[in-house]
Every structure is written in structure tokens, then in C-alpha cells.
N, C-alpha and C positions, 0 to 999 in steps of 0.2 A: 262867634261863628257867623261865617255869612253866605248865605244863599245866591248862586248867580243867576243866569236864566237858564243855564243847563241844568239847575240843583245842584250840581257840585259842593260838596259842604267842604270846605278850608278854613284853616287855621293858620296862624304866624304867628311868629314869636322871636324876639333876641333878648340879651340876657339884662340892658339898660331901661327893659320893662320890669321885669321882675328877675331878681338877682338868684334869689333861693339860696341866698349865704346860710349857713345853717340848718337850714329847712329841705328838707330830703323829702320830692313829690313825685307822686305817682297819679297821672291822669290817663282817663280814657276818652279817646277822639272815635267816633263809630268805630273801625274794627282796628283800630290802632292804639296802643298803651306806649303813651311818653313817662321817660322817669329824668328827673334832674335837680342836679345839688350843685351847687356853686363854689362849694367847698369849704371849711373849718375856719370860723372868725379869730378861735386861737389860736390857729398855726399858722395865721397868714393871709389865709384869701380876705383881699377887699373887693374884689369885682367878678360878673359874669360875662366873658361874650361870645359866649355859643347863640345859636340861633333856630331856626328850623322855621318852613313852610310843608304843609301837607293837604294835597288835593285829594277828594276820593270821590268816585263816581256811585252817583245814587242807585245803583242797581251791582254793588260790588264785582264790577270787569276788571277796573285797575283802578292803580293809588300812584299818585305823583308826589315825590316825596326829596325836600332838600334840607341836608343839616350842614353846622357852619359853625367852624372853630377858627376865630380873629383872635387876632391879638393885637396889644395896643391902644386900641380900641372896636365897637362894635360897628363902625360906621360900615367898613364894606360889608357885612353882612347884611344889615340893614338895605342897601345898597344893591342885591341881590336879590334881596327879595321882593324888592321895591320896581326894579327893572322887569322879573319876569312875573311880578301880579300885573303888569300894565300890558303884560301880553299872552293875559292868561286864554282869552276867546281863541285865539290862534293855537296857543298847547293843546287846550280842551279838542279843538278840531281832528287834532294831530293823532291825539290819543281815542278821538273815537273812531279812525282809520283800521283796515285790515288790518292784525299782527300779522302777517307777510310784510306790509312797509314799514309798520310802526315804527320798529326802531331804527332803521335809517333816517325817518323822516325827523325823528326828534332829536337826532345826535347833532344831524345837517343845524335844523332850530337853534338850538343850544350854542350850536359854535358861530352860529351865525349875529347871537345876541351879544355873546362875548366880546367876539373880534371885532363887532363896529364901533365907527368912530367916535359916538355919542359916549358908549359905555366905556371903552379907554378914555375917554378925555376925564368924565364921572372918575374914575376910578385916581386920577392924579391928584384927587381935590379930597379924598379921604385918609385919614388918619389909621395906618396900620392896615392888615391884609389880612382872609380867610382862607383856610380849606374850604372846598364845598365838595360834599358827594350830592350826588341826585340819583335817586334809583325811581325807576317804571316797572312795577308788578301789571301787566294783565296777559289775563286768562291763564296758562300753565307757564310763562316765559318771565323772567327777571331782567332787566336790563341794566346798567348802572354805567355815572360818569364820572368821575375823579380827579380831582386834583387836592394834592396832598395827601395829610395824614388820618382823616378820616377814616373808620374802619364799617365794611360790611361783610354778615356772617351770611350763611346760609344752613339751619340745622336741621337736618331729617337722620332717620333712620340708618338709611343707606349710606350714605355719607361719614356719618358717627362713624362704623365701623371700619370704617379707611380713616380715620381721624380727620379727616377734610369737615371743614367748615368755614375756614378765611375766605372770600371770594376776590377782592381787592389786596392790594400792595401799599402799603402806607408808601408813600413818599415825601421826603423834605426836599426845602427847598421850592418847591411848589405853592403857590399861590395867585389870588386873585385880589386885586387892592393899590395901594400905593406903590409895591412891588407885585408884579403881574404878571404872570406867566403869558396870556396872550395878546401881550407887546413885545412877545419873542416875535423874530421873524419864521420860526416855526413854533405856532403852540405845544405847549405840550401839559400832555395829560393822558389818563389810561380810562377804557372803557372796556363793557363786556357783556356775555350775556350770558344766561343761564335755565335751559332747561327745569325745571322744579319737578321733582321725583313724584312718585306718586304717594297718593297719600297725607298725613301729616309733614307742610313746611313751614319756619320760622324761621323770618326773616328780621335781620336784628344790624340797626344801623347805630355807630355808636361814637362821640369825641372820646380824644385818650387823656382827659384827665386823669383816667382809671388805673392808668400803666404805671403812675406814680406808689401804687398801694398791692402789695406783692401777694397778697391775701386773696383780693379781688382778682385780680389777674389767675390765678389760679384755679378760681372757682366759674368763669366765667362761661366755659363749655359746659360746665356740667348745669349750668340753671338756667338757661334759655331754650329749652325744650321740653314737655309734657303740657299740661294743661295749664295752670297755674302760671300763666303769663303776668298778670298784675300782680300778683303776690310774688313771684320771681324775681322781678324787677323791684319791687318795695324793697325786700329782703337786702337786694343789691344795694341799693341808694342808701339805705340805710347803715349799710355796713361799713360803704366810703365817711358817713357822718361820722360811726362809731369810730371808726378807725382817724380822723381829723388828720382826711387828703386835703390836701391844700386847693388842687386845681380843680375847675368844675367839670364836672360831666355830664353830658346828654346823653338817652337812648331813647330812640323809635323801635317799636317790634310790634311785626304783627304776625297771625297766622291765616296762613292760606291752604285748604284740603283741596288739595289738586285732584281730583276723578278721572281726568284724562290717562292712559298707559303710559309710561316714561322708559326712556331709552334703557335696552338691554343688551348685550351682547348672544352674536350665536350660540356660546357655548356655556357652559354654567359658573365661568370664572369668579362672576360678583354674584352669583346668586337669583 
């Protein structure tokens, strides 16, 4: 962990640091729990390259949060994380701005790292491509950036009851790296935003090595919400080990108690 001159305490990680073949982990970063397995050495897995950066502000306003499913190799994730730690003073400014501009201003950022010429030319010189999602938690608002197959949830109360919980759209075909979406002449990718209900929210960013294992997939709404967030995800990780999923898998999750009132309608339709 390392400290900046804003305090900002962050982490990084890809999976050519540490693989977790075998090894089903569950850590905790201040208010965030990562869990990751790289998958069963007898069915197959020899490598990890998922990835992840996590920013969080010393007074819990927001968390800046990016995970990364390469293939091929880890380079371009590396790659990503390498490009926007060297322009972190500038994020950090971004995000200690009004949420009235917030998210505008970091979407404009983002796209503006992507599409220049340094970072495409970079990205011709590495070995295989990543998804990358980036989500912005601050204060009661969710923001998130996408490209590809990375999945984010969103689990409250409210929401369970409508069975809603996906917030993104996996897409293929979509990437950043050797093949790179923005060296389209129109980028593309999907982004969004998200009100946070009141009350208990669980926000839960996840690779689909997990989609592999029909077990997991099934169980996956119902354990990422109550209290019991690191043993949630233990349970999880461990269960892809038990079960000997070949691909690896990442999960960031954390919880935010939102105090602010959250959007209702005039009449008592949701309650």
C-alpha cells in the first residue's frame, strides 16, 4: 500500500504477480474485500491475468476502482494500470470536485487517456487485450465505464425485489490492447450511472471466470448481500476451488450505507 500526498491509500495488482492457482483468497483493502482464484491446477489452469487498481479516499467520500480480464497475456492490463497511476494527481483532483460535475469530468479523463496517441501506439507493442470496467462510488451516486465482459452488480433491498441487480452489459468483442476498441474511429464502450437506494448498498465488481461453474452462477445473487461480506466471498472463492473452475476469477465488493432519501415515485407503486 502506498500513501500519496492526498492520503489516498491504493492498491494494484495483475495476476503475473501472484497467480492464486489453487489458492482461493480473500483480502481486505480499508472498506473494500477482494477475493481471487486463478483456477484448478488439475483441470487445467496454468496462468492468472486478471488485474485490479483501487483508489479510496481517507475520509470514505469515494473509491476509484478498476478490474481487468486479459488474455493472452497480462501486459495490457498492466498497461492500464501503469498509464493511469501516472495520472493519478489529476483523477484524485477530478474526484475531489462537486458530484454535480464529477462524472462528466472523469468520463471526458478516461476517454481522453485512452484515445491519445501515446496510449494507442503503447497498446500495439503489447501481447493480447483486456476488459476493463472502472466504477466511481462517491457520496450516494455510482458511476461506471465499460468495455467488455466485466460484470457490475448493484445489491439492495429495493432492487432484490424487482430481481434487478446487473447494472452493466457484458460485451464481447470489446477490448483494450493489441486489439482495441479505441482505434475505432468511433470508440466504443458503455457507461452509466446509478442513484444508490437508501440504506444498505453492495456494490460487487466481478471477471467471468465464474460463468464457467453453473453452481456459482446460481448462487451468486443470493451471497452478496447482508453483512457477512468477507465470509460471502470466502464461501464463493472457495467453492469455484472446490468445484476445480479452470478460469480465474476476481471480485471487488464493498458496502456503502447510503443516509441520503433515494428516488421514489408519487404513488406507492414500489413501495
Amino acid at each position: 500500500m502506498v500513501m500519496s500526498k492526498h492520503e489516498v491509500s491504493e492498491i494494484n495488482w495483475t495476476g503475473s504477480e501472484n497467480n492464486f492457482l489453487d489458492q482461493p483468497s480473500v483480502e481486505s483493502f480499508k472498506n473494500i474485500t477482494m477475493g481471487r482464484y486463478g483456477g484448478s491446477k488439475s483441470a487445467g489452469a496454468t496462468k492468472n491475468e486478471d488485474g485490479l487498481l483501487i483508489w479510496c479516499d481517507p475520509n470514505n467520500d469515494w473509491e476509484f476502482v478498476i478490474l481487468l480480464d486479459a488474455h493472452s497475456s497480462s501486459e495490457s492490463a498492466e498497461l492500464i494500470i501503469n498509464t493511469l497511476t501516472k495520472e493519478k494527481e489529476n483523477i484524485f483532483s477530478i474526484l475531489n470536485r462537486s458530484i454535480k460535475h464529477l462524472f462528466i469530468d472523469i468520463e471526458s479523463c478516461i476517454l481522453e487517456f485512452f484515445k491519445s496517441e501515446n496510449f494507442v501506439n503503447a497498446c500495439k507493442k503489447v501481447s493480447g487485450e483486456t476488459s476493463c470496467l472502472i466504477c466511481v462510488r462517491k457520496s450516494n451516486f455510482l458511476w461506471w465505464f465499460s468495455v467488455g465482459d466485466c460484470m457490475l452488480f448493484l445489491f439492495h433491498a429495493d432492487l432484490l425485489f424487482w430481481n434487478q441487480n446487473m447494472l452493466n452489459q457484458r460485451n464481447f468483442y470489446e477490448w483494450i490492447g493489441k486489439v482495441n476498441t479505441f482505434e475505432l474511429e468511433v470508440p466504443c464502450y458503455s457507461s452509466g450511472r446509478r442513484e444508490l437506494r437508501t440504506g444498505f448498498n453492495n456494490i460487487l465488481m466481478v471477471t467471468d471466470g465464474f460463468l464457467q461453474n453453473d453452481q456459482q452462477v446460481n448462487t451468486i445473487n443470493n451471497l452478496f448481500h447482508g453483512d457477512d461480506l468477507s465470509g460471502n466471498i470466502n464461501s464463493f472463492v472457495r467453492g469455484l476451488h472446490n468445484d476445480k473452475t479452470i478460469d480465474s476469477t476476481t471480485l471487488i465488493s464493498w458496502n456503502v450505507e447510503n443516509i441520503k432519501s433515494s428516488s421514489k415515485p408519487s404513488d406507492s407503486q414500489y413501495g
